[in-house]
Backbone as a ProteinNet text record, in pm:
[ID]
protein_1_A
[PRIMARY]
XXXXXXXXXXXXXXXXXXXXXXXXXXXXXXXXXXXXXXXXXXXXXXXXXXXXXXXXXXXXXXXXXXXXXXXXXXXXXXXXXXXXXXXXXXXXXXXXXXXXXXXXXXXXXXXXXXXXXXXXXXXXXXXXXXXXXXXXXXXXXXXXXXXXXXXXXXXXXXXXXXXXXXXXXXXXXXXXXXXXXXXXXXXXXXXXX
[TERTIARY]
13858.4	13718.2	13693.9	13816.3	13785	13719.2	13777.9	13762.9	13630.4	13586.3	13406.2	13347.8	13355.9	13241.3	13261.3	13437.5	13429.5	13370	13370.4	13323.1	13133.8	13079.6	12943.1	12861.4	13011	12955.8	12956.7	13041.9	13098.4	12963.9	12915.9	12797.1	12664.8	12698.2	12529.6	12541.8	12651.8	12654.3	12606.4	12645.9	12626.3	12473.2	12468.3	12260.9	12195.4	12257.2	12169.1	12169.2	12268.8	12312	12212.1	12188.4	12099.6	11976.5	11929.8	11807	11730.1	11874.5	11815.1	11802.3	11886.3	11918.9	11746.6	11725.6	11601.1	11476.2	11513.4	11343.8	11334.4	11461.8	11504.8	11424.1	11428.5	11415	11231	11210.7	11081.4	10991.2	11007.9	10936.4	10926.7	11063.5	10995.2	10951.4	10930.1	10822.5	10667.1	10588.6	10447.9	10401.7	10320.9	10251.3	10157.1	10124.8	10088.4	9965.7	9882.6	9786.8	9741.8	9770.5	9717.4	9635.4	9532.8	9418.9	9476.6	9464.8	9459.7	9388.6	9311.6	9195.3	9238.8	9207.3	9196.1	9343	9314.7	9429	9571.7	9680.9	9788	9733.8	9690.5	9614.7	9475.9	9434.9	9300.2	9183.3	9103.4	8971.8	8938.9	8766.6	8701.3	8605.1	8638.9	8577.6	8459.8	8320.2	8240.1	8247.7	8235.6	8179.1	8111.4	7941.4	7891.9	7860.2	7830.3	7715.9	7666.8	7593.9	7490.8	7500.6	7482.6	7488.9	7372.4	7299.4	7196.3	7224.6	7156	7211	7147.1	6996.2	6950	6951.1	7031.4	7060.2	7106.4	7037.5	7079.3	7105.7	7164.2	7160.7	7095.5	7102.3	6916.9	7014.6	6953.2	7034.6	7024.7	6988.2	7002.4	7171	7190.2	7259.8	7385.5	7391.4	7470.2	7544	7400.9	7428.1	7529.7	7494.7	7565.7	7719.6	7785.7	7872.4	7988.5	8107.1	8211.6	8323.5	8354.4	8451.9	8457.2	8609.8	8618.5	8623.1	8614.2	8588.3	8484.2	8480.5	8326.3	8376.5	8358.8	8407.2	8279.6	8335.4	8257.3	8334.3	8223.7	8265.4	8258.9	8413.2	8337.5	8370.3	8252.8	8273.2	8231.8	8324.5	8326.4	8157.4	8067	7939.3	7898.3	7965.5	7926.5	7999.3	8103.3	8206.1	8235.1	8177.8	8251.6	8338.9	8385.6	8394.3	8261.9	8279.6	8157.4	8020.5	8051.8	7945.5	8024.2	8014.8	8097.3	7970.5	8029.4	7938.2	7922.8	7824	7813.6	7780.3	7856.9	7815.1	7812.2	7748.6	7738.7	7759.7	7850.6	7905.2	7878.6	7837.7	7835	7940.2	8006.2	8134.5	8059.4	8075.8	8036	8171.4	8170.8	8248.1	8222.4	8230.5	8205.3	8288.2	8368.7	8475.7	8396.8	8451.8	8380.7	8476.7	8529.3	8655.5	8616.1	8605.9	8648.2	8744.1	8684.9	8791.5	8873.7	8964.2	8984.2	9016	9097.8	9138.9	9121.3	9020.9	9016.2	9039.8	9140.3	9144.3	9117.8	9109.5	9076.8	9132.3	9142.4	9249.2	9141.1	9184.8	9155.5	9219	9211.2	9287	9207.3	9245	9224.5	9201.9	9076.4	9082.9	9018.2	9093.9	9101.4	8963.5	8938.4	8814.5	8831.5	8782.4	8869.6	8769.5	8875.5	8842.9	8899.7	8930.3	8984.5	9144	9200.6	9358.7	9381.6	9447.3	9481.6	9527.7	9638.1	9616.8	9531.2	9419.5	9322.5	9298.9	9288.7	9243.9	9312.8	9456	9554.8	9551.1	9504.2	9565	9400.4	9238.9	9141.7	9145.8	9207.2	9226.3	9301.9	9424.2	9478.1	9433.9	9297.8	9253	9161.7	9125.7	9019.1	9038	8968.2	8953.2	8821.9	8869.3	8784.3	8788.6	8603.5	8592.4	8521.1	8540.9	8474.7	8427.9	8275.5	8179.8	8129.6	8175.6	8090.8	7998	7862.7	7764.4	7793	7777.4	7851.1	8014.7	8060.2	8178.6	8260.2	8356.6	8442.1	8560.4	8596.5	8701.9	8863.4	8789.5	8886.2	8823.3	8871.1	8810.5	8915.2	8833.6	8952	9086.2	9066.9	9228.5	9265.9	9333.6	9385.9	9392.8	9314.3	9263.1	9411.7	9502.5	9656	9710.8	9675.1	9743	9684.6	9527.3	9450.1	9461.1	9551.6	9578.3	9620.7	9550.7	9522.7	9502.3	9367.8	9338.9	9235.2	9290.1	9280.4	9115.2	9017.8	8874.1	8883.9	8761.1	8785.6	8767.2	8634.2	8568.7	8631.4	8596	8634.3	8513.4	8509.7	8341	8371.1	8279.6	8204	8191.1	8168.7	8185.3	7996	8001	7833.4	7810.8	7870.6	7808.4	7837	7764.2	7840.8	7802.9	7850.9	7856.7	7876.6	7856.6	7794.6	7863.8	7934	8001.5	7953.9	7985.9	7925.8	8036.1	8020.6	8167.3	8127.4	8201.1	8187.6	8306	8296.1	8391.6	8409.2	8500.9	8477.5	8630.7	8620.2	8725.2	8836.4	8885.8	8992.5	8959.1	8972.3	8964.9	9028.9	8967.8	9094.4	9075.8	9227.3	9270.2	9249.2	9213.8	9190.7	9102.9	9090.8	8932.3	8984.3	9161.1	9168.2	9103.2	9038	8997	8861	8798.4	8700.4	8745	8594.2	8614.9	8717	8762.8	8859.1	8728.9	8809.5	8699.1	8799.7	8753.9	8842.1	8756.7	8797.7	8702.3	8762.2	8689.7	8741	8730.7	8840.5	8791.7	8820.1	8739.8	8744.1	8764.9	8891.8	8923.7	8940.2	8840.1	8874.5	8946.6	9000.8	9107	9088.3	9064.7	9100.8	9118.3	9187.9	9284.6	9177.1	9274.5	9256	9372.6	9362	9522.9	9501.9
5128.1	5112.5	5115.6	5108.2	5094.4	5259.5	5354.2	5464.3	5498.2	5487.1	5541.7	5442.2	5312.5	5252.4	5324.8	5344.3	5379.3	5530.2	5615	5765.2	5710.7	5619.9	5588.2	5521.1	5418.6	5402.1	5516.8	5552.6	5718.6	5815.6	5827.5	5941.4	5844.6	5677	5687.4	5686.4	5668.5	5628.1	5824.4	5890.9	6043.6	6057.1	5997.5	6052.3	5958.7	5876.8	5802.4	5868.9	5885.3	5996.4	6102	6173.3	6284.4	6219.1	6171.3	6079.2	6083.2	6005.2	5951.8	6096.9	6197.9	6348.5	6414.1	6414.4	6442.7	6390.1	6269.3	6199.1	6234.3	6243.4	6248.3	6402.8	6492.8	6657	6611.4	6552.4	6539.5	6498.7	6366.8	6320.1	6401.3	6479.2	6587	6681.5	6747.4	6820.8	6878	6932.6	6968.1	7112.3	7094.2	7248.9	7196	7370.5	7344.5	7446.8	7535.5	7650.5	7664.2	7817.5	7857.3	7996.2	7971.4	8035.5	8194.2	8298.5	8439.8	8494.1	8575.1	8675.2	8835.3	8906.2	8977.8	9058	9168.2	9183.5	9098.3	9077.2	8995.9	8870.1	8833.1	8718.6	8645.8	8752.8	8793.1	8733.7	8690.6	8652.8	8735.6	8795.4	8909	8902.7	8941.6	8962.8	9068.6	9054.4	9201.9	9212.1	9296.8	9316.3	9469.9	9430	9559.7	9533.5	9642.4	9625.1	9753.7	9728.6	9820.2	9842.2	9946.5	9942	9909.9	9787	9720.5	9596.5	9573.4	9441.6	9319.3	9338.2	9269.7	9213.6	9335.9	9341.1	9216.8	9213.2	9094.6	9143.5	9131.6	9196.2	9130.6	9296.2	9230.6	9200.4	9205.6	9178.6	9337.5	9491.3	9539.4	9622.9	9587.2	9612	9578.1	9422.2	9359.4	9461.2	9490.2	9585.2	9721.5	9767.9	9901.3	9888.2	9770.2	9784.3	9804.5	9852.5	9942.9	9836.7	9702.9	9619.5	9514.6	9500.7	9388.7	9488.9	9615.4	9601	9729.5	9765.9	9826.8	9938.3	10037.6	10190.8	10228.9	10313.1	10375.1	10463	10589.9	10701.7	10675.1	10719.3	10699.7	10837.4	10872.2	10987.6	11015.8	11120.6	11109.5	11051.4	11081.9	11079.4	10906.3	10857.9	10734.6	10581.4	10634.3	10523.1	10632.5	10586.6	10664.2	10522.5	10566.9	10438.3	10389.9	10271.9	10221	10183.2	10261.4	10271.7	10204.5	10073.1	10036.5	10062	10036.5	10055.7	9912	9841.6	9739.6	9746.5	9663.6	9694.4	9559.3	9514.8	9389.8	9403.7	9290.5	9310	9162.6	9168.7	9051.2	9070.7	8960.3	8903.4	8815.2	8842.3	8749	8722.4	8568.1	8528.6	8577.1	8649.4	8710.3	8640.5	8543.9	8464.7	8331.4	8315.8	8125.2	8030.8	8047.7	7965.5	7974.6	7865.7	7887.7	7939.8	8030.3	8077.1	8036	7953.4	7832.9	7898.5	8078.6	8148.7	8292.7	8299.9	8460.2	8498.1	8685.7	8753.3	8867.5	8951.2	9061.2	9160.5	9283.8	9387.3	9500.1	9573.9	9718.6	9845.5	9938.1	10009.4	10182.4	10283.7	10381.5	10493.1	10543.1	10648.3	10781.8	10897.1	11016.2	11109.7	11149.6	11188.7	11366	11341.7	11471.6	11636.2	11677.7	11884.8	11820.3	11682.4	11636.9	11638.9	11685.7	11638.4	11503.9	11434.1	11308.9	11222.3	11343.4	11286.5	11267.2	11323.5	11294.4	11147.9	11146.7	10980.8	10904.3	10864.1	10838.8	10780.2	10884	10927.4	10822.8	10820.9	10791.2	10646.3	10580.7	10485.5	10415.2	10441.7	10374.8	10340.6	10386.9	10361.9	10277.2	10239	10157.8	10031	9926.2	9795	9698.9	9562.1	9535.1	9427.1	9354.7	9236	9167.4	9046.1	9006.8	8845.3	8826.5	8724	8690.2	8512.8	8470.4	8383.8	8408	8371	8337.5	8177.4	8199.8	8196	8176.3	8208.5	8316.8	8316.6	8459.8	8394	8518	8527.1	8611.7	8666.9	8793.4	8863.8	8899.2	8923.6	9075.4	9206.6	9306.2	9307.3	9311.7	9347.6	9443.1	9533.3	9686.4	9718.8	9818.3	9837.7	9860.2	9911.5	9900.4	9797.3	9662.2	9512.9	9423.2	9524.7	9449.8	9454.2	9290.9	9301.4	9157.6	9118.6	8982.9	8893.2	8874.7	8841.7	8715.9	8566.8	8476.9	8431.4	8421.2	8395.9	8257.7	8228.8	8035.6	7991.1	7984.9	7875.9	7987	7872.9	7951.5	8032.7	8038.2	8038.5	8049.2	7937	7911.1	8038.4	7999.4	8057.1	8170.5	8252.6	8314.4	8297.4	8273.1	8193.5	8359	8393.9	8487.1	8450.3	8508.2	8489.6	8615.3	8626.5	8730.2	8788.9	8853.5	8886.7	8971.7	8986.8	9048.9	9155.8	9262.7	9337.8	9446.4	9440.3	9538.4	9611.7	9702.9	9851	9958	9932.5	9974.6	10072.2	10213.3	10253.8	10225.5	10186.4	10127.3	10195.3	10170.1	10281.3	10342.6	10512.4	10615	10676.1	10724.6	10825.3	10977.3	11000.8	11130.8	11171.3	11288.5	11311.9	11328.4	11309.5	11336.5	11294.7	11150.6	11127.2	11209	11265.9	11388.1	11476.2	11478.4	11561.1	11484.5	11417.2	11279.5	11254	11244	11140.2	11025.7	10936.4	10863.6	10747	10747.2	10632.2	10503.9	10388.2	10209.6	10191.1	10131.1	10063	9912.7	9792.7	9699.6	9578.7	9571.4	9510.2	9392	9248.9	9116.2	9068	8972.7	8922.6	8768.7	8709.9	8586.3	8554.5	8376.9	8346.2	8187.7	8136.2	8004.4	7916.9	7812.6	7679.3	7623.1
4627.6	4661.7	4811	4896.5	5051.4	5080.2	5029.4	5093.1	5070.7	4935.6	4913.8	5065.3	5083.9	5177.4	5289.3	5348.4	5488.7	5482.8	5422.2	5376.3	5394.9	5374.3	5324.7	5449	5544.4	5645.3	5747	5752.5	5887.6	5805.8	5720.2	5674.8	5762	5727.5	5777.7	5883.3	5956.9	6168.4	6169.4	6129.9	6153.7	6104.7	5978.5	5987	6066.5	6138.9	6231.7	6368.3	6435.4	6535.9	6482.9	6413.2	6400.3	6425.9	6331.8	6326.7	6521.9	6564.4	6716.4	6787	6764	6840	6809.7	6676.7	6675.7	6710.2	6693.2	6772.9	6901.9	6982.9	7115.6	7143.1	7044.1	7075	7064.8	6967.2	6918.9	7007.3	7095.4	7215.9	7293.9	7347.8	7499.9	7423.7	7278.2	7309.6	7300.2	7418.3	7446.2	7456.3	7419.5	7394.9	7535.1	7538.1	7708.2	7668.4	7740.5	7769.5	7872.6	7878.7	8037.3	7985.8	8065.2	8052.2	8155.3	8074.1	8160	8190.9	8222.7	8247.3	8358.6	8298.1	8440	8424	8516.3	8534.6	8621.2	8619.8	8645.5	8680.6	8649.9	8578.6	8680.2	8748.9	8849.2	8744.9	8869	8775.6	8814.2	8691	8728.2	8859.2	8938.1	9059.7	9114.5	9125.4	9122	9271.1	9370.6	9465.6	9513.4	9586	9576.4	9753	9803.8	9969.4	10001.6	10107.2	10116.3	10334.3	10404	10514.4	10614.8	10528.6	10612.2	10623.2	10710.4	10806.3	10725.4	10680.8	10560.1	10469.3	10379	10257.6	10203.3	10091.6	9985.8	9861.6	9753.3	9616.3	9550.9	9424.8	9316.6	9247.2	9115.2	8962	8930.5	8977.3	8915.8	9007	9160.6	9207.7	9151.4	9097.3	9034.4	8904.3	8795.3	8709.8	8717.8	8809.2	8837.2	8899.5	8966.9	9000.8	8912.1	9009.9	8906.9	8916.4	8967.9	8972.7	9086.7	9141	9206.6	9380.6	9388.4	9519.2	9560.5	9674.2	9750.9	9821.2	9752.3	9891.8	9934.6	10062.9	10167.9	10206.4	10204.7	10284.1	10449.1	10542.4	10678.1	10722.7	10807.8	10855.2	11012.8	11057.2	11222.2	11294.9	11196.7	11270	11226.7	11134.1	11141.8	11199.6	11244.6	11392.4	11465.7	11651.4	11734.6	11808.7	11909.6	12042.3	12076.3	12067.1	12150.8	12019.2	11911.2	11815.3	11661.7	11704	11511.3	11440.4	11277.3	11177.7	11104.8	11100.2	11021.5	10857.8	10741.4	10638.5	10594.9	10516.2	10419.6	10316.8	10258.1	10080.8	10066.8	9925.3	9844.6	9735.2	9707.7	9590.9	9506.4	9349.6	9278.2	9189.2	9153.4	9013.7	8957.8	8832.2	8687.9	8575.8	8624.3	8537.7	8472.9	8388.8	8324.7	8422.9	8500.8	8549.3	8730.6	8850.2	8961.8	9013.9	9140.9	9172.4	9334.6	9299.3	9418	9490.7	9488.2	9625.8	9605	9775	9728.7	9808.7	9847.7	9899.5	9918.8	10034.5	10079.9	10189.6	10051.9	10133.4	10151	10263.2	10295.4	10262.7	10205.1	10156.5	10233.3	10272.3	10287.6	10137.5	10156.1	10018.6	10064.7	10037.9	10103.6	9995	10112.6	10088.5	10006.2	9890.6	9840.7	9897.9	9876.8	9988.9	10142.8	10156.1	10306.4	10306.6	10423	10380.2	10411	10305.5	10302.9	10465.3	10497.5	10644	10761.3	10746.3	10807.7	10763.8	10722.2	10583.5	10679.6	10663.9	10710.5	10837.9	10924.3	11057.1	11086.1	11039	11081.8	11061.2	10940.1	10892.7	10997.7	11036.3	11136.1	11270.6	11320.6	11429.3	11414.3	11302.4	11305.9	11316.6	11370	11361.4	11308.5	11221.1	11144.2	11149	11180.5	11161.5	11068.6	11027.7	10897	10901.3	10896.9	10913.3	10783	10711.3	10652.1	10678	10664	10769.2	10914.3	10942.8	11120.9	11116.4	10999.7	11023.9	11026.2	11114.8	11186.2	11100.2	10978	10945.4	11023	11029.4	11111.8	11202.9	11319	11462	11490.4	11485.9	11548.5	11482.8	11313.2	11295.4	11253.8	11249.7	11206.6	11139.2	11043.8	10934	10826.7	10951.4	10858.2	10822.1	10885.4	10893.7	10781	10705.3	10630.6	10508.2	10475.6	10344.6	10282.4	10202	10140.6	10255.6	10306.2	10414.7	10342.4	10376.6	10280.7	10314.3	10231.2	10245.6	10232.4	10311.8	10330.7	10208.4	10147.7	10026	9903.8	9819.1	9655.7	9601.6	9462.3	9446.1	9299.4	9279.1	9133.3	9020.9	8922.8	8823	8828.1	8816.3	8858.6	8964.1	9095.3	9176	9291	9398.1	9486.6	9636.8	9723.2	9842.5	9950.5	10034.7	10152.9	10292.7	10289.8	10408.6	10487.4	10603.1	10751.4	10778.2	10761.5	10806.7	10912.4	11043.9	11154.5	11152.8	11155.9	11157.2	11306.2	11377.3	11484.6	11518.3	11588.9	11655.4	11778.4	11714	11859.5	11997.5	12087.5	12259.4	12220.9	12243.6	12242.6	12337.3	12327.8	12491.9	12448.4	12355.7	12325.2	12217.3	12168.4	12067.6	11945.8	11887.5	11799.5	11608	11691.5	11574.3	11501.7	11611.6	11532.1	11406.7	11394	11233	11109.2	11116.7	11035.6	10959.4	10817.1	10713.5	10645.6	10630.9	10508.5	10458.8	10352.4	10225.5	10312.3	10253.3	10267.7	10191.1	10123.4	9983.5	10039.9	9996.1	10018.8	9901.7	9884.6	9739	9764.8	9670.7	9666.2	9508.6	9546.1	9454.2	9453.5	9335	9312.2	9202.8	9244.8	9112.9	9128.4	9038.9	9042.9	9014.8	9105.4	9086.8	8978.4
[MASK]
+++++++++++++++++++++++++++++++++++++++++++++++++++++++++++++++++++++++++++++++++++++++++++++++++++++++++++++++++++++++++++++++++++++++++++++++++++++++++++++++++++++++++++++++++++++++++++++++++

């Protein structure tokens, strides 16, 4: 009769050992959720502008836009030396979610029947500054250097906000930048923490 108990005690010390192994697994674990949107996990971001100094957006401006950023054709007759071009863009949330950080890149886009290097070559001379209301985000930086260029405040869910952008040609020592065209695309990005 010894052997059935010790066989009966050594089974329950082992379903107790399990017992504790599993509660043990059971307490740490949590289901979690994280909210995605957007592409790589971008909130939807609209931004549209217009090349008046004025300008405010309607709701139908709102309507027509094509995403999260704002091109412009620039062309030799509209930046010389001495002559920047001012444009204003507005950014709206389009997300249900804040967006605690946003950024903003510059990108060059070649103006098509143009050769790309013109694009290129016009793009790199330029310099760019960027005002939300009295505040100076960026002062003169190189349209090549411009890229996720961190915006102060967040912004609310529907909520948008207004930037000041001056576009100007670096001093040049020579005329090559004539006849040069190239697009700006002005792409904002935000996430949320």
């Amino acid at each position: 009769m010894k052997t059935p108990i010790r066989f009966l005690l050594t089974g329950g010390i082992f379903l107790c050992l399990a017992t504790l192994l599993t509660s043990a697994i059971i307490t740490q674990w949590q289901s979690s959720s994280i909210l995605l949107q957007g592409e790589q996990n971008t909130l939807r971001i609209a931004a549209i502008g217009s090349p008046q100094p004025s300008w405010t957006p309607t709701s139908e401006a709102w309507s027509r836009h094509t995403g999260r950023s704002y091109t412009i054709e620039l062309v030799e007759s509209s930046v010389a030396p001495g002559q920047p071009l001012d444009v204003r863009m507005a950014v709206r949330n389009e997300s249900p979610i804040t967006a605690t950080h946003l950024t903003l890149s510059l990108y060059p886009v070649p103006v098509p029947g143009e050769d790309p290097a013109d694009s290129d070559y016009l793009f790199s001379q330029l310099a760019i500054t960027v005002r939300q209301g009295q505040t100076l985000i960026v002062q003169n930086r190189l349209a090549p250097e411009f890229e996720n260029i961190a915006l102060p405040n967040g912004l609310a869910a529907d909520e948008y906000t207004i930037f000041d952008v001056q576009i100007s040609l670096i001093p040049q020592t020579d005329q090559d930048w004539m006849d040069k065209k190239t697009g700006l695309e002005f792409q904002f990005v935000g996430t949320s923490a």
